[in-house]
C-alpha positions as CSV (number, residue, x, y, z in Angstrom):
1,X,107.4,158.7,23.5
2,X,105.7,156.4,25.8
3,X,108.0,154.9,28.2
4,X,106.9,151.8,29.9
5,X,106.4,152.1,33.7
6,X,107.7,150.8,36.7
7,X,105.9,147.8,38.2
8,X,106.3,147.2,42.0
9,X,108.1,144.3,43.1
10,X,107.8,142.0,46.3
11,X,110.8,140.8,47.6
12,X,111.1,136.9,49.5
13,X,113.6,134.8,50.6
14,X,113.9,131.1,49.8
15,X,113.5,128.7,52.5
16,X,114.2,124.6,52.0
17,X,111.8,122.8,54.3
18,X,111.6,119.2,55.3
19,X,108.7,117.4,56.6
20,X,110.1,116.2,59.8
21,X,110.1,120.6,60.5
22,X,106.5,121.1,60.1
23,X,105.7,119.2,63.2
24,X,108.3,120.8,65.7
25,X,106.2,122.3,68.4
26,X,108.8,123.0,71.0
27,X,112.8,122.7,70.1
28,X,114.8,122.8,73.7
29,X,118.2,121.4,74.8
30,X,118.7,119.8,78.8
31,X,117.5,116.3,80.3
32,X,114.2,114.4,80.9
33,X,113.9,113.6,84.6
34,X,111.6,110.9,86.1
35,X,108.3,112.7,87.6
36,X,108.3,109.6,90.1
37,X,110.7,107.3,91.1
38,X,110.7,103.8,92.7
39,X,113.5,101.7,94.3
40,X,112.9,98.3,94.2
41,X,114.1,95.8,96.6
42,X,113.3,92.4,97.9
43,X,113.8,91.2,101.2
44,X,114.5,87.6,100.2
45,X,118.4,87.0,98.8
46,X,119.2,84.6,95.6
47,X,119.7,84.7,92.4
48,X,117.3,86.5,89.8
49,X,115.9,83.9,88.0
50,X,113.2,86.4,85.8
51,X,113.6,90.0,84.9
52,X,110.5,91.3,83.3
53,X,111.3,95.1,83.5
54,X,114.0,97.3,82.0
55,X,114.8,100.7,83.8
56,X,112.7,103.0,82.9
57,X,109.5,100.9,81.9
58,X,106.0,101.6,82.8
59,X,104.7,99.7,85.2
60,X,100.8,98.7,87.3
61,X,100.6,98.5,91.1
62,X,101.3,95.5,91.7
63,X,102.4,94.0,88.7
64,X,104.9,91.3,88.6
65,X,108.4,92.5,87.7
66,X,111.1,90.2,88.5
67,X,111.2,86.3,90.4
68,X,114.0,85.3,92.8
69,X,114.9,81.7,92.6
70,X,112.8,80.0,94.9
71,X,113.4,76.0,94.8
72,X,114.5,76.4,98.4
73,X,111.9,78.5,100.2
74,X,109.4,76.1,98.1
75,X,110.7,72.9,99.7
76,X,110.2,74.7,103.1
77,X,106.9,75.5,102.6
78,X,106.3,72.0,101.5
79,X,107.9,70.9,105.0
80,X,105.8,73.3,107.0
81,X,102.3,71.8,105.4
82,X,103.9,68.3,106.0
83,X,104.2,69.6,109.1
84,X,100.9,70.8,110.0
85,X,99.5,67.2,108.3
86,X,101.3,65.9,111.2
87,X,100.6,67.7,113.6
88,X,96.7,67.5,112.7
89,X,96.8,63.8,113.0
90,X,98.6,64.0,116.7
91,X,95.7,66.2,117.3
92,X,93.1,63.5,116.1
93,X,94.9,60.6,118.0
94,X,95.0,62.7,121.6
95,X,91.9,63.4,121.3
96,X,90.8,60.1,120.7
97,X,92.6,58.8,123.4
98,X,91.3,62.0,125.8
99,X,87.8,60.3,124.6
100,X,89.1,56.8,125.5
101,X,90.9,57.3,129.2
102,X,87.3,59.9,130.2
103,X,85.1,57.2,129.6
104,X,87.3,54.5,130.8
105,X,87.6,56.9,134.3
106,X,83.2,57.2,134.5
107,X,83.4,53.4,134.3
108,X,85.9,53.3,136.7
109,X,83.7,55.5,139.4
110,X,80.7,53.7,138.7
111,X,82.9,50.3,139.3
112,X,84.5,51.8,143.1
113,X,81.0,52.9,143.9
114,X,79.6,49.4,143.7
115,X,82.6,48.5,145.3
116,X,83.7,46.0,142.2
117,X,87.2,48.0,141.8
118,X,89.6,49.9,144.3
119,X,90.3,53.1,144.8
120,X,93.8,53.0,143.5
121,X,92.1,51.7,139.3
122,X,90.1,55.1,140.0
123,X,93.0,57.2,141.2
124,X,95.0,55.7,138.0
125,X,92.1,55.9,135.3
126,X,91.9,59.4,137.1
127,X,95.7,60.2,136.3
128,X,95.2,58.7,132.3
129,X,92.5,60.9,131.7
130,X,94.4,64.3,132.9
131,X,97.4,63.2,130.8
132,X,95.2,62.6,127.7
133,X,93.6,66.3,128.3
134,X,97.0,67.7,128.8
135,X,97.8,65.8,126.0
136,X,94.8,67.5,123.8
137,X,96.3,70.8,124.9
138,X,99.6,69.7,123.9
139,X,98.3,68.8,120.4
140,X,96.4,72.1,120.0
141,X,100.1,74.0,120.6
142,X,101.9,72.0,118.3
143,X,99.1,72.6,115.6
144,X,99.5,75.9,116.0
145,X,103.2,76.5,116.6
146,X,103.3,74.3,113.2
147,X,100.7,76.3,111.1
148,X,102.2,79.2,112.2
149,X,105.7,77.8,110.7
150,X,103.6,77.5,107.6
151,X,102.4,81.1,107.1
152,X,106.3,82.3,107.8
153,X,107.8,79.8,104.9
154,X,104.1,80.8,102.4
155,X,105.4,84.4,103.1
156,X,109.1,83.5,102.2
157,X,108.0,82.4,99.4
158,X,105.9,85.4,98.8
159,X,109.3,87.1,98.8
160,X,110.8,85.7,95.8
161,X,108.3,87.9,93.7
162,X,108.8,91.2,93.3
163,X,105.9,93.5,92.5
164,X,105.7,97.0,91.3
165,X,104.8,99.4,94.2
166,X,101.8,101.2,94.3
167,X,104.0,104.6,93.8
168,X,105.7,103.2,90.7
């Protein structure tokens, strides 16, 4: 009698897969720290008035992040160039008057040494032209003391924005 034979047999095991587990490269448990770090700070006080960032955004050097109200460092600034307006135009007028009191004075020594005026016109057309020079100088100072009041308020105002750090 012929008796059928035996036919091997490979065993495998069932597995339901999803398509989210094909993709898996690496599957680890802990926390994601920040390779770099930046803490932010400004050095003018007020209120935040813009917030363009959330923690943990990517950010350029340099890139505008957040505005502190500025309405007040403004209107200094405007001051400060009012300021130096002014002070440009007192510049302008002493020199205008140097040019006025030195040429009155050369008349004035041409006069005393044809003996039409006395020594005492000289001696104060003399003393109107050294005020109007130290007057020029005087000018000069308080042009500069003034422009120098309008860098300081340009950089407050500089303050009130907040920029990425190059490190960011």
């Amino acid at each position: 009698m012929l008796q059928p034979r035996p036919l091997p047999v490979q065993l495998a095991t069932v597995v339901t897969t999803y398509p989210s587990q094909q993709f898996v490269v690496l599957n680890a448990t802990g926390y994601v720290v920040a390779q770099r770090k930046a803490a932010i700070s400004s050095k003018a006080t007020g209120r935040l008035e813009w917030l363009g960032v959330a923690e943990g955004s990517r950010v350029k050097a340099g890139e505008v992040i957040a505005r502190i109200d500025n309405r007040d460092v403004l209107a200094q600034l405007a001051s400060a160039q009012a300021n130096v307006g002014a002070a440009r135009a007192g510049l302008d007028q002493a020199r205008a008057e140097e040019r006025d009191a030195l040429i009155q004075h050369r008349r004035n020594q041409e006069l005393v040494d044809q003996g039409f005026v006395s020594r005492a016109t000289l001696d104060a057309s003399k003393a109107r032209a050294d005020r109007a020079v130290a007057g020029v100088a005087n000018a000069q100072a308080v042009l500069g003391a003034a422009e120098a009041a309008g860098r300081n308020a340009q950089v407050s105002v500089d303050y009130t924005v907040i920029r990425a750090p190059s490190t960011a």
